[in-house]
Structures are given as structure tokens and as C-alpha cells.
C-alpha positions in Angstrom: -25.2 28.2 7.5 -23.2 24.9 6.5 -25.6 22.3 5.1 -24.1 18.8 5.8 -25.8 15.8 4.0 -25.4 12.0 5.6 -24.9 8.8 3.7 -24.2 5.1 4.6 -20.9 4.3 3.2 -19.3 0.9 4.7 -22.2 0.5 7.3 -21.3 3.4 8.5 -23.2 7.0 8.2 -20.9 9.0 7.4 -21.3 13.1 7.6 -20.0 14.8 4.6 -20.1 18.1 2.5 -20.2 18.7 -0.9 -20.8 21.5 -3.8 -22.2 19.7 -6.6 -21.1 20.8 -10.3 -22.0 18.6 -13.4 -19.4 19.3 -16.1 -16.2 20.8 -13.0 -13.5 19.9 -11.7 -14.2 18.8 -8.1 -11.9 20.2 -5.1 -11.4 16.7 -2.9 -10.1 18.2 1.0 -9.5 15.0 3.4 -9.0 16.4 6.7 -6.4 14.8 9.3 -6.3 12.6 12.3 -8.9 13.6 14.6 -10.2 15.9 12.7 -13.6 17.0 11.5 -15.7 19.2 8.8 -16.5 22.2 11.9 -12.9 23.5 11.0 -12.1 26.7 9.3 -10.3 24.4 6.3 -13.3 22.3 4.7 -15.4 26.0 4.7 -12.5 28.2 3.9 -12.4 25.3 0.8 -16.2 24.7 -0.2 -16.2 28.5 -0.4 -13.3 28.6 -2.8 -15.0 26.0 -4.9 -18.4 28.3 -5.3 -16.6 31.0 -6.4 -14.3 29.7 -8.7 -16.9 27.2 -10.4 -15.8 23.6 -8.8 -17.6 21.0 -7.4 -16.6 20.0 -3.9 -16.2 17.1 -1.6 -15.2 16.2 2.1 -16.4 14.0 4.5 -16.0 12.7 8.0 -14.6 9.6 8.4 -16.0 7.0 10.7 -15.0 8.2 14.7 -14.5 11.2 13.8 -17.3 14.3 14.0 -20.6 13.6 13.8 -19.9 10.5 11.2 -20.9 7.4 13.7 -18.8 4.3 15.1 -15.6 4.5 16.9 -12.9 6.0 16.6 -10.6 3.5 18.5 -12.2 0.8 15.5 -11.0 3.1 12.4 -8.3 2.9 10.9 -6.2 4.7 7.6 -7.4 1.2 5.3 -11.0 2.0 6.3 -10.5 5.4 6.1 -9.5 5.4 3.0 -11.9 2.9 1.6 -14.6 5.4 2.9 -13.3 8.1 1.1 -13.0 5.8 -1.7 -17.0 5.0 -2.0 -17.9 8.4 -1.6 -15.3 10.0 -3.8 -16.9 6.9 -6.5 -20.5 8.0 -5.3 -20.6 11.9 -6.0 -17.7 12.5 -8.1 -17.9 9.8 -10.2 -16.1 10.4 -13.4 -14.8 14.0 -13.1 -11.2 15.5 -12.3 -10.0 16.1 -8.9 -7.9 18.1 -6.9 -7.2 16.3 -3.7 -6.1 18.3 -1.1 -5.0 16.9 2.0 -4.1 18.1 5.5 -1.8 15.9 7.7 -3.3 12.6 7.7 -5.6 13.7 4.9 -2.3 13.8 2.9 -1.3 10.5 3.4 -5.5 9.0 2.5 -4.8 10.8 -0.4 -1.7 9.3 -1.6 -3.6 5.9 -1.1 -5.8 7.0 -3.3 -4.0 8.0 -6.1 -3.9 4.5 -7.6 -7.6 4.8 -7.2 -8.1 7.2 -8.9 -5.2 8.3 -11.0 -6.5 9.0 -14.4 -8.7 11.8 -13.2 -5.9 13.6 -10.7 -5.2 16.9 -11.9 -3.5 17.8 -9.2 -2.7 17.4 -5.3 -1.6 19.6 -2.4 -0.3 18.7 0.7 -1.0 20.8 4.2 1.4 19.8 7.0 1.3 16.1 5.2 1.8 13.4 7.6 2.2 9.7 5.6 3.0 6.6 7.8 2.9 9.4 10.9 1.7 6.5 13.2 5.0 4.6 13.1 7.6 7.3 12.7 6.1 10.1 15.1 4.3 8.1 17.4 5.7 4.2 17.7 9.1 4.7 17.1 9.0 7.2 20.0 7.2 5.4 21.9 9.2 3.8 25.4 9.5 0.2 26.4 6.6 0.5 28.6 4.4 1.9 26.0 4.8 -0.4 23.8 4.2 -3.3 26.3 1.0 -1.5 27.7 -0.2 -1.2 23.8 0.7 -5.1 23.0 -0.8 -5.9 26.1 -4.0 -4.0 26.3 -4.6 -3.2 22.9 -4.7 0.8 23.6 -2.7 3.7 24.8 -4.1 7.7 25.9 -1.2 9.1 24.2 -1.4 13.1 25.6 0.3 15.8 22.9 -0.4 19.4 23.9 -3.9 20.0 25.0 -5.1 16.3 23.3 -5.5 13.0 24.6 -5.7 10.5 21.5 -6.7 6.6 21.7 -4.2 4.8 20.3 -4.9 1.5 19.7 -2.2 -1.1 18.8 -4.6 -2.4 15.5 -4.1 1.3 14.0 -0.6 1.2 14.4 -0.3 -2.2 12.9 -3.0 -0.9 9.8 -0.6 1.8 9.4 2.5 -0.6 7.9 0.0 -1.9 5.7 -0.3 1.6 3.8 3.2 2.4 3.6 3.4 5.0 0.8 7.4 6.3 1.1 8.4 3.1 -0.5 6.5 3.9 -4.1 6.7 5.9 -7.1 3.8 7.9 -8.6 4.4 8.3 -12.6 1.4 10.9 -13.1 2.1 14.2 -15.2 0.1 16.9 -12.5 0.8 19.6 -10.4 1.7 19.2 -6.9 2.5 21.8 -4.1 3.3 20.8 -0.7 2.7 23.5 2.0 4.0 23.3 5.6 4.4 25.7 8.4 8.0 26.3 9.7 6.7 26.3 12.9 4.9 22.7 13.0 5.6 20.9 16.3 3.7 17.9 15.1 4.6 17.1 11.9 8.2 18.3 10.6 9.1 19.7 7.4 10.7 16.6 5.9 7.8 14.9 5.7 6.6 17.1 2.7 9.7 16.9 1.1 9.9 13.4 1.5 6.1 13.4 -0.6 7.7 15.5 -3.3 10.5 13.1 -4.4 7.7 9.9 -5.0 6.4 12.1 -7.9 8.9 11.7 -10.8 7.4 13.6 -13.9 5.3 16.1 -11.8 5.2 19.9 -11.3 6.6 20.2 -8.0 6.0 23.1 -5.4 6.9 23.4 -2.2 6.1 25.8 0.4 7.3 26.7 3.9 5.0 29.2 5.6 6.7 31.4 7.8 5.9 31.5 11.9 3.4 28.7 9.9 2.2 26.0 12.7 0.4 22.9 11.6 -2.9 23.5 11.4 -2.0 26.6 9.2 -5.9 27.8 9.7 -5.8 31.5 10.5 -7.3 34.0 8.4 -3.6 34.6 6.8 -2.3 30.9 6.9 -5.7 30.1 4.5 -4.9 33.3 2.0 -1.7 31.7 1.2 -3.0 28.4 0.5 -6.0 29.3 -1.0 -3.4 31.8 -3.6 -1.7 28.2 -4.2 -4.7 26.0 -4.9 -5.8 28.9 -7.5 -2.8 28.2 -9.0 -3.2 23.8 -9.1 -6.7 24.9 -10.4 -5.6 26.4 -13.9 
């Protein structure tokens, strides 16, 4: 069984998993919009980290899970100040290898600045950076974005999911722009994404790839792959390719 631990980061109690090490690298996984730690990704990932001697951290953020407030009041700069404190709180000092899926990706990139002198390296699941102005705004009708300005929130329906969108989150999100820097760091990165993703496409990864100048890029396209890429056969792959950012 999964043992969870709480803590109050940013008056918020915050759900979050860990495998502690004292002298390891520590496996980082920030899951995406909507998200939470019952998924097969943030087990699939702690288990990796037992067996190949790394510590392990991911957490809920705020609205999302069983982490507490609202998940029309979050947004990615408190998201990724949560991340932040806890990342400061239990990993302290030691290396990471951030791993982020869709939004996850993009609170990662955020936090490279952060953290950039312990990065060793980063992969990217179905990334998704500044997602909430090119995939959802920009599509978004007249009368959309009138009901938004208006009301301050839109039920915004993809596939079997209704999300609360709320007009602050979209206006948080050109705050955190990350397509317009460059990161300098000397790591590994590999970008994975299904060829099938319907929410998220493929550019988006590549896009990632050309911010890091002096890395060791990798990039991945998963065949039939869709964007959660969390089947038993999906995870193999990826789990082949973090062994790899591990060494």
C-alpha cells in the first residue's frame, strides 16, 4: 500500500509522496493539470526510485487530489512556488531529476532557475508549457472569452472532462512564459510524447528542446502513444529512458 505523508506548505496541506535517501539523487515527478498522486505515473516512479537507489519526490498541488483549497484559486505561480518549498524542504541540497508530465513539464521549467545547480537531468511526458494560452485561450470563441472576462470562469468540456477555467489562471499563465528563454545547463534531457496525443501535440516537446543550448538532447515519439502514455507498455519505455538520465 501507498503511504502518503501531509505537510503545510503556503497555508495549504498539501498531500505528497516521497522515498527518502540521504547521500542519492532524488527522482522529482510533477504531475499535470488536474492531475493527482492515485495515477499509475507517481507509483510506476517511486517504484523505480526503490529499486535503483534514489530518493523520490511528488506532491499534490493545492485543488488538486486530496491536497486542500480550490482548484479554481491555483494557479502555475502557486503551483510552482509549492513545489518549490517542498522540493527546498525534503530535498534540500541533493541532485534532481525532474520529470514532468504535461503541465508538470512546464512547473518544472519554472523551476530550473530555482534550482539549477543541482539539475542532473529532466524529462518531459506529453510537455505542455504556456498550454493555457495556446491550446485553450487562443481557441477559445468571442463568446467565451466575454463569458470568462465577465464572470471570471468558464466549464470548458474536453473528452470526458469538464475543467474550471477561470480567467485569473489564464492571466497567471502569461506571467510564466518559458518559450521566450534560454537554459545554459550542461544535462541530459529527453522529451517523450505520444504520436497519438489529442491534447497536447508534438511540437510542444520540440519546442522545449531548442531552449536548452549546451544539453544532451533526446527526443521520443511513442508510437499509437496518447497523452497520458500510462499503460503497462507506455511506462516500460519511459522508465528504459529515465534509466538512461539516471547514469
Amino acid at each position: 500500500m501507498t503511504k502518503f505523508s501531509y505537510i503545510k506548505i503556503a497555508r495549504k496541506r498539501i498531500r505528497y509522496l516521497k522515498n527518502n535517501k540521504n547521500n542519492s539523487t532524488y527522482l522529482v515527478f510533477l504531475h499535470g493539470f488536474m492531475s493527482n498522486l492515485d495515477g499509475k505515473k507517481p507509483k510506476a516512479f517511486l517504484n523505480f526510485a526503490k529499486n535503483n537507489n534514489l530518493g523520490f519526490l511528488s506532491l499534490e498541488y493545492s485543488g488538486h487530489g486530496k491536497s486542500s483549497g480550490k482548484f479554481i484559486d491555483g494557479n502555475i505561480s502557486k503551483w510552482t512556488k509549492e513545489s518549490r518549498l517542498l522540493i527546498e524542504k525534503i530535498v534540500k541540497k541533493k541532485k534532481i531529476i525532474f520529470i514532468g508530465s504535461s503541465m508538470g513539464a512546464w512547473i518544472c521549467l519554472n523551476l530550473f532557475k530555482s534550482f539549477k545547480k543541482q539539475i542532473k537531468s529532466f524529462m518531459g511526458i506529453g510537455s505542455a508549457p504556456e498550454f493555457l494560452e495556446n491550446l485553450m485561450w487562443n481557441k477559445f470563441s468571442l463568446k467565451m472569452k466575454r463569458e470568462i472576462k465577465k464572470t471570471g470562469i468558464i466549464n470548458l468540456k474536453h473528452g470526458d472532462y469538464e475543467y474550471p477555467i477561470t480567467y485569473q489562471l489564464i492571466k497567471d499563465g502569461r506571467k510564466n512564459r518559458i518559450f521566450n528563454k534560454i537554459i545554459k545547463q550542461n544535462i541530459k534531457v529527453t522529451m517523450i510524447h505520444g504520436e497519438k496525443d489529442k491534447s497536447v501535440p508534438v511540437i510542444y516537446s520540440r519546442k522545449i528542446l531548442r531552449l536548452f543550448k549546451n544539453a544532451k538532447k533526446k527526443f521520443v515519439i511513442i508510437k499509437n502513444g496518447d497523452h497520458s502514455l500510462s499503460t503497462p507498455k507506455f511506462l516500460n519505455v519511459i522508465k528504459k529512458e529515465l534509466k538512461l538520465l539516471t547514469n
